[in-house]
SEFITI-722112 format. One record per atom (N, C-alpha, C, O, CB): x, y, z; residue in one letter. Coordinates in steps of 0.2 Angstrom, whole numbers, plus 5000, padded with zeros to 4 digits. Glycine has a CB too. Layout:
BEGIN
XYZA ...
//
This chain:
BEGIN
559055285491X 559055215494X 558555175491X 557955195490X 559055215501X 558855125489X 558255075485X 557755045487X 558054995490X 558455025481X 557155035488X 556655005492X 557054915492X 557454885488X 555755015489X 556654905500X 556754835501X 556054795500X 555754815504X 556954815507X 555854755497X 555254735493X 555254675500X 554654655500X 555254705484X 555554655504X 555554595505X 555054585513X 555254615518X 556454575506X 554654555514X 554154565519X 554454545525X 554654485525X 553654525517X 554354575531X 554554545538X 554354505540X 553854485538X 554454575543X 554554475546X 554354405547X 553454435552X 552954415552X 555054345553X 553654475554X 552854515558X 552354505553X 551754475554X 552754615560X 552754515546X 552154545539X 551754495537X 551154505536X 552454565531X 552154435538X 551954365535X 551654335540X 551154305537X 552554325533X 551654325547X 551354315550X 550754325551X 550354275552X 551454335552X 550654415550X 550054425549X 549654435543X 549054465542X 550054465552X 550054405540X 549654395533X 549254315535X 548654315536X 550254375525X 549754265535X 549354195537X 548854225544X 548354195544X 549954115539X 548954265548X 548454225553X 547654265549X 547154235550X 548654255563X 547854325547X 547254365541X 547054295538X 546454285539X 547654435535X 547154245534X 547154195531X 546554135534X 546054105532X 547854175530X 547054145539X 546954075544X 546054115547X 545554085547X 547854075553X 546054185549X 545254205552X 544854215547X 544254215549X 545154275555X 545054225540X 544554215536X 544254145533X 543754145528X 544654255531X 544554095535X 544254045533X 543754015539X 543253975537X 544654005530X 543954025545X 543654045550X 542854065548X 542354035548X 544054105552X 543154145548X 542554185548X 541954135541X 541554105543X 542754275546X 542154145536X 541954095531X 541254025534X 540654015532X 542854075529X 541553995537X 541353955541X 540853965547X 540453925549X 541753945542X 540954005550X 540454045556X 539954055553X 539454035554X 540754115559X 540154105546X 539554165545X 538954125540X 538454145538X 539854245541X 539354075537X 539154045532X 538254035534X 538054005539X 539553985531X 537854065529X 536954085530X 536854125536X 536354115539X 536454005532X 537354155538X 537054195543X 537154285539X 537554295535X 537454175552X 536854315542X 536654415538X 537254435539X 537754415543X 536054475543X 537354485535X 538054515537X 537954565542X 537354585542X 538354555532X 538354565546X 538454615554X 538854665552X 539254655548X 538854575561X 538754715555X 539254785554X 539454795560X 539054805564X 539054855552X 540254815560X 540754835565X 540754905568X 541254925570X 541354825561X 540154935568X 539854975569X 539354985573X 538854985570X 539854995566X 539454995580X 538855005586X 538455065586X 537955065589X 539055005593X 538655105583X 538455175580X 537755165576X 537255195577X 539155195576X 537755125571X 537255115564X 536555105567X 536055135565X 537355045559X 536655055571X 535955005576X 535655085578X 535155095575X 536254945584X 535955135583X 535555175586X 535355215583X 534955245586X 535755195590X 535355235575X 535255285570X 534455275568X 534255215568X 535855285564X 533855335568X 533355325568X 533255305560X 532755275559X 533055375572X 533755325554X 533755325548X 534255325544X 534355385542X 533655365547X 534755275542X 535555285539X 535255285532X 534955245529X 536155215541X 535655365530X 535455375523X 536155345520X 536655345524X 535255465520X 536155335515X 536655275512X 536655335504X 536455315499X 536255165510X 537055415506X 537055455501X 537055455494X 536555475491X 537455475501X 537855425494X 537855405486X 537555345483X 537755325478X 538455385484X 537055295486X 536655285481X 536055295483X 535755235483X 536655225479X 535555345486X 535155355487X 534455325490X 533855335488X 535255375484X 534755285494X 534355255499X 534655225506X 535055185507X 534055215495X 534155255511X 533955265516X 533455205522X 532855205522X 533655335515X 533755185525X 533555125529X 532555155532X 532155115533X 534355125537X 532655225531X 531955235535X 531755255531X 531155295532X 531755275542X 531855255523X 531555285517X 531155215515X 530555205514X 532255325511X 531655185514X 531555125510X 531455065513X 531955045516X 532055125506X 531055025512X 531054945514X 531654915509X 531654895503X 530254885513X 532154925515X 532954885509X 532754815511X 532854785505X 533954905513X 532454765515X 532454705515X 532154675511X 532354635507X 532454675520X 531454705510X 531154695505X 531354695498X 531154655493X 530654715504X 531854755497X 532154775489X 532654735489X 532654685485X 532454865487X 533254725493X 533754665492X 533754615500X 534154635505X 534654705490X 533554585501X 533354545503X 533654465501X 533854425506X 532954565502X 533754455494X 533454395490X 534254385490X 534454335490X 533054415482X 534754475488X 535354445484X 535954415488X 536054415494X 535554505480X 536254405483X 536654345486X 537454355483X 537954325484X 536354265484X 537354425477X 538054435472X 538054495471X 537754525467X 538154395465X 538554515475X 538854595470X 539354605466X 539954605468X 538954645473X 539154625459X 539754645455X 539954695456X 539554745456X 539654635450X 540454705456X 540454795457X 541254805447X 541654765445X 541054825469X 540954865445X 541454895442X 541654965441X 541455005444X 541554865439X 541954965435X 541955055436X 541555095435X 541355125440X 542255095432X 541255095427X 540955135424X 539955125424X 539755065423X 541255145417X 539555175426X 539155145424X 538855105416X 538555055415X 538855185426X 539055135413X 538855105406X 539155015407X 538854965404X 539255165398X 539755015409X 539954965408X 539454905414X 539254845411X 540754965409X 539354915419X 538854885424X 538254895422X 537854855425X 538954905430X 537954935419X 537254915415X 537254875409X 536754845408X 536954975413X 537754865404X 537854815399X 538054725402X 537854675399X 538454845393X 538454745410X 538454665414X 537754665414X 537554615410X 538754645424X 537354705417X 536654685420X 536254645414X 535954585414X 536154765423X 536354695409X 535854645403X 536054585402X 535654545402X 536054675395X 537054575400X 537254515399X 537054445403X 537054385402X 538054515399X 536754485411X 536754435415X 536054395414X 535954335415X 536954455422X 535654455412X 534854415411X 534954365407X 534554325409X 534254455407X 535354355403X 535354325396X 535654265399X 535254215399X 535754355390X 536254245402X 536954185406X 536354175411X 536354115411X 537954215410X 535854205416X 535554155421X 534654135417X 534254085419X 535554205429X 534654185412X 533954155409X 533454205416X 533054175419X 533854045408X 533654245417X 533054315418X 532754345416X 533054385412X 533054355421X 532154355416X 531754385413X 531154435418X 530754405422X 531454335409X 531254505417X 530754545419X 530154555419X 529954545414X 530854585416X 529554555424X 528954535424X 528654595418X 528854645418X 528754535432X 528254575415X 527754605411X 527754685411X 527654695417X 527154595412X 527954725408X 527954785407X 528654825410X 528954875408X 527254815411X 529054775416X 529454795420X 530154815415X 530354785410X 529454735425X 530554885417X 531054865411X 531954875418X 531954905423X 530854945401X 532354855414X 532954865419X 533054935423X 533154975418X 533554855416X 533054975428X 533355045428X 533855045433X 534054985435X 532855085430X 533955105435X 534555135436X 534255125445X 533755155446X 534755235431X 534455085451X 534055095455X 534255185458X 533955235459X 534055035461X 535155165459X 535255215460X 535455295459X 535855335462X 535455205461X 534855295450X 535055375446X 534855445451X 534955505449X 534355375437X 534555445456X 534755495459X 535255525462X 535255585464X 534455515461X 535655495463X 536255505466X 536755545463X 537055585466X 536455445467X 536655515456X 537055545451X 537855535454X 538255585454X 536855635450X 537955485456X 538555465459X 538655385456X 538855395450X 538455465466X 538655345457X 538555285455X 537855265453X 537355285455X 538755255458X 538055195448X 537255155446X 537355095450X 537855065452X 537055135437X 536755075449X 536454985454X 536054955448X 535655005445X 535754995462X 536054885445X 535554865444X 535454805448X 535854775452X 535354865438X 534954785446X 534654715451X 534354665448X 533754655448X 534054735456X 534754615444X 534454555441X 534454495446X 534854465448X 534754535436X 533654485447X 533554415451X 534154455460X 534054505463X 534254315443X 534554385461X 534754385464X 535654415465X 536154415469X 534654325465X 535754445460X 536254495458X 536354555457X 536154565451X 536454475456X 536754605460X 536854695459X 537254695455X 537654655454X 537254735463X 537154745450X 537954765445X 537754835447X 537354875446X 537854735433X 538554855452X 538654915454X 539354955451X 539954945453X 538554905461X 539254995448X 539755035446X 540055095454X 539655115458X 539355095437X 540955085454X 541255095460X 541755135458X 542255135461X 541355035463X 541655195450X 542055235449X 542655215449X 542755155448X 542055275452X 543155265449X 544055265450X 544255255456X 543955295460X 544555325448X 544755215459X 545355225463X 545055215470X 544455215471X 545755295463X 545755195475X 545355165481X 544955225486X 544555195490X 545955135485X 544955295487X 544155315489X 543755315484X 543655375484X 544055385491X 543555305481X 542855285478X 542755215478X 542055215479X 542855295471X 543055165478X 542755095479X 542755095485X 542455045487X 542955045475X 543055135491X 542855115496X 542355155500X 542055135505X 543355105499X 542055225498X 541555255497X 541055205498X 540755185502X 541555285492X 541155175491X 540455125488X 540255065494X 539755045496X 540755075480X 541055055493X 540954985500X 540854995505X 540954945508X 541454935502X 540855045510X 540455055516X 539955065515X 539655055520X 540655105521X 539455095510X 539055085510X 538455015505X 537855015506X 539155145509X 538854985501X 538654905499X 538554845506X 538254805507X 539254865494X 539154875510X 539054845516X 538554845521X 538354795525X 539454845517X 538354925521X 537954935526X 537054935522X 536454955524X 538255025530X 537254915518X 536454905513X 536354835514X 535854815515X 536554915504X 536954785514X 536854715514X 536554705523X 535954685524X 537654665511X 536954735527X 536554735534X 535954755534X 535654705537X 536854775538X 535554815533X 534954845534X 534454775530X 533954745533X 534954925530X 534754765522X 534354715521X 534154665522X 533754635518X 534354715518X 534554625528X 534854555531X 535054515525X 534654465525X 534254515535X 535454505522X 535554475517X 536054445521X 536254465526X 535754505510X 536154355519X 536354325521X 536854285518X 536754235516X 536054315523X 537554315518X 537954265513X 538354295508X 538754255505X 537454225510X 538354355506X 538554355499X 539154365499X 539554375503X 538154395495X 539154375489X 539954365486X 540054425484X 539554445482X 540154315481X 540554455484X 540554515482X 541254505476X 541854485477X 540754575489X 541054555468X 541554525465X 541654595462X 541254635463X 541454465459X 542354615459X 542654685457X 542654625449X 542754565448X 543654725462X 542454695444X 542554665438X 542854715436X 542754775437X 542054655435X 543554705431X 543954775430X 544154755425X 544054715421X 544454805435X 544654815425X 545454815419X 545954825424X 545954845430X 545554895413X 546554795420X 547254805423X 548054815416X 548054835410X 547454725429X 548454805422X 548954815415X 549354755418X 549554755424X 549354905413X 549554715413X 549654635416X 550554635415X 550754645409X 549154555411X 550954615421X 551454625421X 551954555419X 552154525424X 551454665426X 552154535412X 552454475410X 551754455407X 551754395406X 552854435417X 551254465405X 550454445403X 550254485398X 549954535400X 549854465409X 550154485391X 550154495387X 549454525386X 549154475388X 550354455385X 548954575385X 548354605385X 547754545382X 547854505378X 548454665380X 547054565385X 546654515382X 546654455386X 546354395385X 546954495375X 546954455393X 547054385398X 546654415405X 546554475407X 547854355400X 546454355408X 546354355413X 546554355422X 546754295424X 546254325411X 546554395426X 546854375432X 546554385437X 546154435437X 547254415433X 546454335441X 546154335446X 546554335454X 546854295457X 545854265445X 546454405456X 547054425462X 546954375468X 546354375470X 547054505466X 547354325470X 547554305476X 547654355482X 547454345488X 548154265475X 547954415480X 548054445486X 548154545484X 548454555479X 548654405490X 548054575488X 548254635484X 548754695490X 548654705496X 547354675481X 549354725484X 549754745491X 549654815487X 549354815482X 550654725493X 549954865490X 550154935489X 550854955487X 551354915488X 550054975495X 550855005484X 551355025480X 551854995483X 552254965479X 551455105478X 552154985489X 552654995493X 552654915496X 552954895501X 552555075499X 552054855492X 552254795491X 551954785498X 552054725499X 552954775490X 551654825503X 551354795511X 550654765506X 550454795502X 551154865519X 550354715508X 550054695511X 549354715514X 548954665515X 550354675514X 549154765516X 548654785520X 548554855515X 548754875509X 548854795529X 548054885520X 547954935519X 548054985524X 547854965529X 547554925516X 548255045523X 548255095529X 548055155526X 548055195521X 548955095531X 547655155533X 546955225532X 547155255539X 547255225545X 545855185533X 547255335536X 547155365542X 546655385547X 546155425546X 547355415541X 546655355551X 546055385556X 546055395562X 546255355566X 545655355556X 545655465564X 546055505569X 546555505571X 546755495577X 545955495574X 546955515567X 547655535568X 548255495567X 548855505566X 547755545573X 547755425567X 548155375568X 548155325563X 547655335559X 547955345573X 548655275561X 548455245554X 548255155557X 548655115559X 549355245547X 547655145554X 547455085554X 547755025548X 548055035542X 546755105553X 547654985551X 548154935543X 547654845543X 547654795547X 549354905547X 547454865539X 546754795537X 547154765533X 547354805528X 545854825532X 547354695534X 547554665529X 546854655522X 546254645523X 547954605533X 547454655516X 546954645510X 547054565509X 547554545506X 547054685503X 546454535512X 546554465511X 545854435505X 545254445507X 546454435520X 546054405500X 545454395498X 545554305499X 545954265500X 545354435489X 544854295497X 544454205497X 544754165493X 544554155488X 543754195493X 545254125495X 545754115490X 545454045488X 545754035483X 546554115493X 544954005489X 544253945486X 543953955479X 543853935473X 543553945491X 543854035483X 543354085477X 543654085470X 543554065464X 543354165478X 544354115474X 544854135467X 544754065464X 544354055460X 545654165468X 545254005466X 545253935463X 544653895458X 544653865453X 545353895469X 543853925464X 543353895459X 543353935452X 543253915446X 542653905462X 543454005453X 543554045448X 543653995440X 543253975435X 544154085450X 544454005442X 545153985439X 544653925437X 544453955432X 545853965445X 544453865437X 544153805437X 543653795431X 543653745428X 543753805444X 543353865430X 542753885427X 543153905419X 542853885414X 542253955432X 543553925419X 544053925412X 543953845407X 544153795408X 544953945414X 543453885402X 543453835398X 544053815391X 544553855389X 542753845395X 544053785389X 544853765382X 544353815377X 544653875377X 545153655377X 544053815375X 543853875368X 543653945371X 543353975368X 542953855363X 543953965376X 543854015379X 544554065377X 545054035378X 543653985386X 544554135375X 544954165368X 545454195375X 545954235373X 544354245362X 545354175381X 545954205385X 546154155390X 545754105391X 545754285390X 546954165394X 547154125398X 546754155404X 546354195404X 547754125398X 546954125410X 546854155417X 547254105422X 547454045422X 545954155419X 547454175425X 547954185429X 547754195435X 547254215435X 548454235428X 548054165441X 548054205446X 548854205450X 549354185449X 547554165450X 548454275454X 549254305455X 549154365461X 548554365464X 549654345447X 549554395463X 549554435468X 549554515464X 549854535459X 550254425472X 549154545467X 548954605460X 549354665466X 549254665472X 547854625457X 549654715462X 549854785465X 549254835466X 548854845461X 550454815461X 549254865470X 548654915467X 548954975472X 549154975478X 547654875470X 548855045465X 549255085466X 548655145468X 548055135467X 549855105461X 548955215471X 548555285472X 548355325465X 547855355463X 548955345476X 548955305460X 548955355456X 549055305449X 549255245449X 549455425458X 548855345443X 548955295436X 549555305433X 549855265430X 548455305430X 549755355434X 550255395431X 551155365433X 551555325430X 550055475434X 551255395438X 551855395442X 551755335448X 552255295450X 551955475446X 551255325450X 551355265454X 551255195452X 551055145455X 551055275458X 551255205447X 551255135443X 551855135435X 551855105430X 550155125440X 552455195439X 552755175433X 552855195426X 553255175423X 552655135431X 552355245425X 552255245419X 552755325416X 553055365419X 551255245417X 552755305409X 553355365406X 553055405402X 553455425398X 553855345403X 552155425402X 551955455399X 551455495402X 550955515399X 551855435396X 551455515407X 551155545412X 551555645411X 551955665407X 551355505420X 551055695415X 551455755414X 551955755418X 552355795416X 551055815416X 552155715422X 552855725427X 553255655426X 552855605427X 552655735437X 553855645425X 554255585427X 554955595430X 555255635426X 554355545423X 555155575433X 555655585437X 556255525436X 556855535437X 555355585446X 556055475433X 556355415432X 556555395425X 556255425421X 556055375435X 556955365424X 557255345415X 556755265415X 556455245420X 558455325414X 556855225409X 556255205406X 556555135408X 556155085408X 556055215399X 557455115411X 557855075413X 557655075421X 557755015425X 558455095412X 557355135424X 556855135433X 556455085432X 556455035435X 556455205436X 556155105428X 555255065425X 555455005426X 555354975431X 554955085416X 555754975422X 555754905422X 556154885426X 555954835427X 555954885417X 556654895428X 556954875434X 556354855440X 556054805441X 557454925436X 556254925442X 555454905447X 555054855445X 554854825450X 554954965447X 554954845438X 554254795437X 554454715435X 554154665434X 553754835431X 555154745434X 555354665434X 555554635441X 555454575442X 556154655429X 555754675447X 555854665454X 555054635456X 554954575457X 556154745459X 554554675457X 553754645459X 553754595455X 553654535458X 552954685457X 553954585450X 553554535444X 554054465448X 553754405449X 553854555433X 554754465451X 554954415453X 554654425461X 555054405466X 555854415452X 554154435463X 554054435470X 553254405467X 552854425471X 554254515476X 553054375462X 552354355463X 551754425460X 551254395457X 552154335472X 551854475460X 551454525458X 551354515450X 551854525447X 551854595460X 550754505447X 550654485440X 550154545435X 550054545429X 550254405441X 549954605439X 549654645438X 549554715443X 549754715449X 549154615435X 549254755441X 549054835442X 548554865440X 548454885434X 549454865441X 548354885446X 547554935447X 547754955450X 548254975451X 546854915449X 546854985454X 546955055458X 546555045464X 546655065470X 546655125454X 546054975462X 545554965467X 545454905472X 545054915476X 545154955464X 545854855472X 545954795473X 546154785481X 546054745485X 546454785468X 546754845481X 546854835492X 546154855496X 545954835501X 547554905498X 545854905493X 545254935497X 544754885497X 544354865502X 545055005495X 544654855491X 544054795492X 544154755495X 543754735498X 543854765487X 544854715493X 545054665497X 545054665508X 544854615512X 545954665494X 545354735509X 545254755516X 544654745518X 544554715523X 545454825516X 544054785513X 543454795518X 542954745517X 542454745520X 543154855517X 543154695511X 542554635512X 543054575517X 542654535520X 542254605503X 543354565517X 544154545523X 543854565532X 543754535537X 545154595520X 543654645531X 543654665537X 542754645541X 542454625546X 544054765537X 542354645533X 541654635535X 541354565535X 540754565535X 541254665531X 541854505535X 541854445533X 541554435527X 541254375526X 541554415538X 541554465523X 541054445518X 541654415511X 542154445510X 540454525515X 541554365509X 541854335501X 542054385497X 541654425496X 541454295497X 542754395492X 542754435490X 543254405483X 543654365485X 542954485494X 543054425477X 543554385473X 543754465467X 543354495464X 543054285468X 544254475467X 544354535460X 544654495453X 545254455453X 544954615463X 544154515448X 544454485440X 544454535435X 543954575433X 544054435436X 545154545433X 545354605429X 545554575422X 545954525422X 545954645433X 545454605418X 545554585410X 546154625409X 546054675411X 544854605403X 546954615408X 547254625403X 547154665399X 546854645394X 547354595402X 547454745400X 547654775390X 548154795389X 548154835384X 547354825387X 548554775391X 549354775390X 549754735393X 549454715397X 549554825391X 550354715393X 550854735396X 551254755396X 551654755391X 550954715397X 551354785405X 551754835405X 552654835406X 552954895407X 551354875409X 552854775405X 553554755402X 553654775395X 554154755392X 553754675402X 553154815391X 553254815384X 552954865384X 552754865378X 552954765379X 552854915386X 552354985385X 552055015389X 552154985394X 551954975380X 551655065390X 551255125393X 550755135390X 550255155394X 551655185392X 550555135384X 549955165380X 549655115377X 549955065375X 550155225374X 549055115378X 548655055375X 548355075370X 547955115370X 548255015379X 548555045366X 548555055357X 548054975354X 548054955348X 549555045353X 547854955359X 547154915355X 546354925353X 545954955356X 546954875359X 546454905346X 545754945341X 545054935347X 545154875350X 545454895330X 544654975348X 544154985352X 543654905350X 543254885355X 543955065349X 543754875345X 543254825345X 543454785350X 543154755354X 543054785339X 544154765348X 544454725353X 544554735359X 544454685362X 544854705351X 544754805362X 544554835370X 543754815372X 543654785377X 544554915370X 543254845368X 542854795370X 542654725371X 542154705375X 542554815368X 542954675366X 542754625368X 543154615376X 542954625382X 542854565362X 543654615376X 544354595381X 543854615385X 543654565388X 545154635382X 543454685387X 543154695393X 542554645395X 542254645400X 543054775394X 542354615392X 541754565391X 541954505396X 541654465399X 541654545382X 542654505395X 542854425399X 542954415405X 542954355407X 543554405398X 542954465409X 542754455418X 542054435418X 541854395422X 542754525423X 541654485414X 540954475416X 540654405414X 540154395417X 540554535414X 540854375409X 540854335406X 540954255413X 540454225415X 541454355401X 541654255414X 541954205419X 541254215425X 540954165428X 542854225421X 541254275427X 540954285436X 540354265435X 540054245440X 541054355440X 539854285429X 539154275427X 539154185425X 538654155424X 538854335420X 539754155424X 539854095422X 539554055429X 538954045431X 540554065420X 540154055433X 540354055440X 539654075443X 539554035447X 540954115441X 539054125443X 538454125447X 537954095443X 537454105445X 538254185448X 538054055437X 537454035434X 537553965437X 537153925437X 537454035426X 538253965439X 538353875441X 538053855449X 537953805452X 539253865441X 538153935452X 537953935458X 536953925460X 536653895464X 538254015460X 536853965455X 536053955455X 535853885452X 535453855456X 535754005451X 536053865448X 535953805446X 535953735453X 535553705456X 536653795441X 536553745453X 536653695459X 536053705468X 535953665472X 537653725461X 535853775467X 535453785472X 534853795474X 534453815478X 535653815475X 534753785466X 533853795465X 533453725463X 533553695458X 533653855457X 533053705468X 532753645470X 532453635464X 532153685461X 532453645476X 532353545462X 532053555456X 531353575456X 531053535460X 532253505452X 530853625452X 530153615450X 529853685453X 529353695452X 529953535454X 530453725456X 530453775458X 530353845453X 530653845447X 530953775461X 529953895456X 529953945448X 530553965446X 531053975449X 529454015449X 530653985441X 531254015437X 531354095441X 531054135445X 531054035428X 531954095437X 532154165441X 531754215443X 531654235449X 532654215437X 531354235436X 530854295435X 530454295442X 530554355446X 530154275427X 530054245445X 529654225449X 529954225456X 529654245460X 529354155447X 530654215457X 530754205464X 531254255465X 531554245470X 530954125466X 531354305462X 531554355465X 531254395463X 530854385457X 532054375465X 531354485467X 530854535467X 531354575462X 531954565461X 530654565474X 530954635459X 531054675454X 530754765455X 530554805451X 530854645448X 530754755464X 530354825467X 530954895464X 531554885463X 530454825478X 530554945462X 530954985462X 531055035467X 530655025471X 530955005456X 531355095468X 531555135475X 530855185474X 530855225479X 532355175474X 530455185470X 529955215470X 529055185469X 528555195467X 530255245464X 529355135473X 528755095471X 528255105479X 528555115484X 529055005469X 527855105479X 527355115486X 527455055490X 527455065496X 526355125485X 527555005489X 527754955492X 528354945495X 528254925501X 527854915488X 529054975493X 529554975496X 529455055501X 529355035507X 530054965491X 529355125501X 529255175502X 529055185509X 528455165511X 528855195497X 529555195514X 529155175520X 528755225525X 528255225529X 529655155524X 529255275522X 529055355525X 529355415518X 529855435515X 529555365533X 528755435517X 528655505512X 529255545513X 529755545510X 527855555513X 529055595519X 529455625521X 530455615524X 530855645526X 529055645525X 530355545524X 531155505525X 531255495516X 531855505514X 531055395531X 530955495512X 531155475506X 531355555503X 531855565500X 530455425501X 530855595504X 531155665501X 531555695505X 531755745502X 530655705500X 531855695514X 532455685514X 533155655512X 533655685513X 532455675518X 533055575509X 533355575508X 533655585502X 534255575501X 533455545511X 533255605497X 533455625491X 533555685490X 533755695485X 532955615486X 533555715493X 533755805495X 534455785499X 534955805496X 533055865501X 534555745504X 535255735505X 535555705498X 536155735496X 535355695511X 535455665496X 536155625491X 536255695487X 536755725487X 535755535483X 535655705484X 535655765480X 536355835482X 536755875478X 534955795481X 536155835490X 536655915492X 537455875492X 537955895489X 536355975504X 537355795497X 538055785496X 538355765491X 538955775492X 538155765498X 538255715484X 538255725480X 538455785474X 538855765469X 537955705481X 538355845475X 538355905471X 538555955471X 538556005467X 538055935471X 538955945479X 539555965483X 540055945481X 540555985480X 539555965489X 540155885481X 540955835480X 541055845475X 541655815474X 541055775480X 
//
């Protein structure tokens, strides 16, 4: 029997009133810390934060992030350490004397962090447990460190459906394979359902920030975001297919007439949990194919790399405009008014023996997984 793509009137409902609370919330929270939906955290004498290896009674997190105000998040580390560099350069930061960029989170051996000025460039691996791994714990870092305010951005790849490779998309909203809207997490037995609502201002300033000599379009649109790369997104080159290449397109011409303009893997879980933490959330995904025309992406590696250059590009636009606009004039430059503590520094370090606990935990859980 053939799926019904077509949303309930409940669905839609609770899509606008998700809509209607986050601009809401938006408003409320606006300069005030992020809060966690968790009564549980407060009583803990130490919340080690595993995979990136730091520990609320290890570390003075307010002093180490404190300041920030932007997280980028994307896959790989190598690719989120070459944002971090690009970004010194688009906000004009510069490292204090001797100081050089590092890994905050290399013991983890799980993900990386860096920390320019007032912005994270955090690698959040594959698929929706791993970026949401990452985001219960980004979130529960922004809490410890009282940060107040910030934006949280996914920088990525997709495969752009009716969108030609080399473009831009900026999700308005992100559903699951099966075109809902939310997200659903088993828990205790039971399934939870977080709508994935993202900042739909954000996205528009975004959108806004596209210049005419700029070598891609940008789209915004409703992104699908599947479990798997293979079979749940269609594809006819995977080890298993069950479907002819007439399924394929049928399916993707059906989303494509319902607003769906691309496909990832990460996009409902980020959407859900910065939606569910009140925090801003904008995902931008570069185009390398599309997938009305193909499966295999057959673009020469210079040009894969530039394409992946263009999110980071637009969102480091997008925060140079932000800082600009909010730094009073006559004030020191970046270098000066934010910190560059590293996790090992006697300064931040609150307790010896909380620091070599928690590095021997990331370590055992980490090395297990």
């Amino acid at each position: 029997m053939p799926c019904d793509f077509r949303l309930g009137l409940s669905t839609i409902e609770e899509l606008q009133k998700a809509r209607e609370d986050d601009i809401k919330k938006a408003e409320s929270q606006k300069d005030a810390v992020v809060r966690l939906r968790n009564p549980h955290v407060a009583n803990m004498k130490s919340d080690i934060l595993y995979h990136l290896a730091l520990g609320s009674g290890s570390h003075d997190l307010e002093a180490m992030f404190g300041d920030v105000k932007y997280v980028c998040m994307g896959g790989t580390p190598r690719r989120m350490e070459q944002f971090a560099r690009f970004l010194m350069d688009e906000i004009g930061y510069e490292l204090p004397t001797g100081a050089q960029l590092s890994d905050i989170s290399q013991l983890s051996y799980r993900y990386s962090m860096y920390k320019v000025g007032p912005v994270l460039s955090v690698s959040h691996g594959m698929g929706i447990p791993s970026v949401g791994i990452l985001l219960h714990e980004m979130i529960k870092l922004m809490y410890h460190a009282k940060v107040k305010d910030p934006t949280f951005f996914r920088l990525g790849t997709c495969g752009g459906i009716g969108i030609p490779g080399g473009n831009l998309v900026i999700s308005e909203s992100a559903v699951d394979g099966m075109m809902n809207p939310y997200l659903e997490l088993p828990v205790l037995g039971k399934l939870l359902r977080r709508p994935a609502v993202l900042d739909r201002q954000l996205a528009e300033d975004l959108k806004a920030l596209h210049m005419p000599d700029d070598k891609w379009d940008t789209y915004i649109g409703r992104t699908m975001c599947t479990t798997d790369f293979y079979e749940g997104q269609g594809r006819l080159d995977g080890a298993f297919c069950d479907y002819t290449e007439q399924d394929k397109l049928n399916f993707l011409k059906k989303i494509h007439a319902e607003g769906i303009i691309n496909m990832e893997m990460e996009s409902l879980m980020f959407a859900a949990l910065c939606h569910h933490a009140g925090i801003r959330g904008a995902v931008v995904c570069v185009t390398l194919l599309d997938r009305l025309k193909g499966d295999q992406v057959d673009t020469d590696q210079r040009t894969m790399h530039e394409w992946q250059e263009y999110p980071q590009r637009l969102v480091s636009r997008y925060i140079r405009r932000q800082l600009e606009q909010h730094q009073e004039p006559g004030t020191p430059g970046f270098q000066a008014a934010h910190n560059t503590l590293s996790p090992c520094e006697p300064g931040v370090i609150r307790s010896l023996s909380q620091l070599n606990l928690t590095r021997q935990t990331s370590e055992q859980v980490n090395s297990s997984e």
